[in-house]
Every structure is written in C-alpha cells, then in structure tokens.
C-alpha positions as CSV (number, residue, x, y, z in Angstrom):
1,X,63.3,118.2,112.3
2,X,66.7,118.8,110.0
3,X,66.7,118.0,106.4
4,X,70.1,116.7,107.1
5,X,71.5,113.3,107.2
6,X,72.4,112.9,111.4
7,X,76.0,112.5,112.5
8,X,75.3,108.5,113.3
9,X,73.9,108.5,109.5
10,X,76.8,110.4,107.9
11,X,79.4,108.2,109.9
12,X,77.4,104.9,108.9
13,X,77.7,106.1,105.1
14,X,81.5,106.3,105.6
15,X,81.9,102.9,106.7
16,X,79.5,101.4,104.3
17,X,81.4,102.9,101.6
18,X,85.1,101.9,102.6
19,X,84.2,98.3,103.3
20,X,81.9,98.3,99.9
21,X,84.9,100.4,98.2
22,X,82.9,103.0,96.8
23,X,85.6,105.1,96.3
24,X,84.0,107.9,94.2
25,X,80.9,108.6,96.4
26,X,83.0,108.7,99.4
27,X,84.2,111.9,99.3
28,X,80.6,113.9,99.1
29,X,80.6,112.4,102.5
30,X,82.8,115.9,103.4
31,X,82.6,119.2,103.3
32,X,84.3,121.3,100.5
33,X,86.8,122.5,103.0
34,X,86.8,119.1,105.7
35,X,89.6,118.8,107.8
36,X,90.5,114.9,108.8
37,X,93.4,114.3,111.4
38,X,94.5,110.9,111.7
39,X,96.5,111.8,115.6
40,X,98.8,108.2,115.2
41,X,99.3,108.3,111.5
42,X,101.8,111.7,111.7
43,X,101.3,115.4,110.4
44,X,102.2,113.8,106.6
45,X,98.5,111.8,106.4
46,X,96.4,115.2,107.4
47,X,94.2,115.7,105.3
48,X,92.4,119.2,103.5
49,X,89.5,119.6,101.5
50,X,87.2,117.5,99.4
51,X,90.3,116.9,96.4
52,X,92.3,115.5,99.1
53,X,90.0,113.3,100.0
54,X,89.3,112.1,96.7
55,X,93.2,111.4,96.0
56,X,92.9,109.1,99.6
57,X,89.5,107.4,98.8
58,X,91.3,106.9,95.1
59,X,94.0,104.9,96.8
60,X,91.8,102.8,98.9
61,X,90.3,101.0,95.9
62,X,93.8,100.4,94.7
63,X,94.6,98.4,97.8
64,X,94.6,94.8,97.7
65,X,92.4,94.6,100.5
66,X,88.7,92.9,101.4
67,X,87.5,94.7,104.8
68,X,84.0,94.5,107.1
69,X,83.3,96.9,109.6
70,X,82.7,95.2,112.8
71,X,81.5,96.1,116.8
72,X,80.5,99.2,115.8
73,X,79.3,101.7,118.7
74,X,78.5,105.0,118.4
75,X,78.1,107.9,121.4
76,X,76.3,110.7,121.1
77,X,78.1,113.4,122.8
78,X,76.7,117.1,124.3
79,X,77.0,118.8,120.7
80,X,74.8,117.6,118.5
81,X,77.2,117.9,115.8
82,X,79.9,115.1,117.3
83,X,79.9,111.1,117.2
84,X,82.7,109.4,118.8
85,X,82.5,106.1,117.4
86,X,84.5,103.1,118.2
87,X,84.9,99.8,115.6
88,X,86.7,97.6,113.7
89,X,87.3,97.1,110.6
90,X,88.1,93.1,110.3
91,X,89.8,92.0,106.8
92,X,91.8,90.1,104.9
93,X,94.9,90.9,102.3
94,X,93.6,89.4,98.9
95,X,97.3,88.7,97.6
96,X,98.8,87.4,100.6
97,X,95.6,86.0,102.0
98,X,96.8,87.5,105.7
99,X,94.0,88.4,107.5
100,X,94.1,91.9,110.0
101,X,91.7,94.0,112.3
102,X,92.5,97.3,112.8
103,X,90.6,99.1,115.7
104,X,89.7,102.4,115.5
105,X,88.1,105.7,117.3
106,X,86.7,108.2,115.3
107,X,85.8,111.5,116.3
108,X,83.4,113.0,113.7
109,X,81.8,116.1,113.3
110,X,79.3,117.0,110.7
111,X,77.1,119.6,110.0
112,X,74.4,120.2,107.5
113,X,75.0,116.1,106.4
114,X,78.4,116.8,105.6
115,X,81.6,115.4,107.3
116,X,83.4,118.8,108.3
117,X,86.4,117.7,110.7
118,X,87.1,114.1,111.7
119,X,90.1,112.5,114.3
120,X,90.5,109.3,113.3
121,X,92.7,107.3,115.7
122,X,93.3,103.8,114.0
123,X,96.0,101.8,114.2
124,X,97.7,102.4,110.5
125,X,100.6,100.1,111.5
126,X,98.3,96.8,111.5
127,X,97.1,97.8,108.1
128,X,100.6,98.9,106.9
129,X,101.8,95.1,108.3
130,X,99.1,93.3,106.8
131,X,100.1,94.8,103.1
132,X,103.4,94.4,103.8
C-alpha cells in the first residue's frame, strides 16, 4: 500500500481548493518541476514549475468569481499514475451576478501525491465571457 495520496485523491484536492479558493495550498498540489497544458487555452497559458503555479493560483483568488465543482467522474486508466476526469465547474460572476459553467476534461498525472503533468481541456472562453 503507497504512502501517497492516489491520483483520484490528488485531483479531488485540486478541485476542492479552486472552488474553496485556497489559493496558497494549491500549488503543493504539484510537483517542483509540474508541467500543466491547457490544449484550448494556446501555448501562452502553459504552465512550468511550482512558482508558476503559484503566480496562476494567485490570480484565481483575485477573480471576482463564486464557483462549485459539479458531475464530477473520474476513470481510472491502465497506468496507475493517470485520471482522466470530466466535470464542471458551475458559478456565478460576483460583480455582474452572471452566472457560467465551464466543462472540462482533465488529464492528470501524479506520482508520489504530487500533480507532475496535467492537460486540462476547459473551455476558457465561457470563463473569459462570463468576466467580461
């Protein structure tokens, strides 16, 4: 039995901590050196390393944004280090009042507890409206 949180436990931390906006814990989430690709987002929004990740989850709690994550299922895949998970996360803009969803696929995977590479396919343009 590993000492290590499981893939489905790492991946449930992320989204507990991005709807609760715990931006500073987020980031020990990753890997010193985690890669994150974000496929629809454009080469610009990759992301390297732990600092990068703490400059991203540092803008997230600046956002005037409420968010839940919602229909939330995870696969288990042939290597045991890799989820692909599939949710929502369901919100609402706390200036404007607008509310959004923004699906998303997320293709994690983690080793030793730690978030080491992640493709995250979500749809930035309904977030990107809804600040608008």
């Amino acid at each position: 039995m590993s000492e290590f949180a499981s893939p489905r436990a790492v991946f449930q931390r992320v989204i507990d901590g991005v709807t609760a906006r715990c931006t500073e814990a987020l980031p020990r989430l990753y890997a010193e050196d985690a890669v994150i690709v974000p496929p629809f987002a454009g080469d610009a929004s990759r992301l390297e390393g732990r600092e990068a990740l703490r400059e991203h989850f540092a803008r997230l709690g600046s956002l005037p944004v409420e968010m839940t994550a919602r229909n939330v299922v995870v696969h288990q895949t042939a290597d045991p280090e890799v989820i692909v998970a599939e949710f929502e996360y369901a919100g609402r803009n706390t200036e404007t009042g607008r509310d959004f969803v923004v699906p998303n696929i997320v293709v994690l995977r983690v080793r030793k507890g730690r978030i080491v590479e992640s493709r995250d396919y979500a749809h930035h343009s309904v977030l990107e409206a809804a600040l608008a």
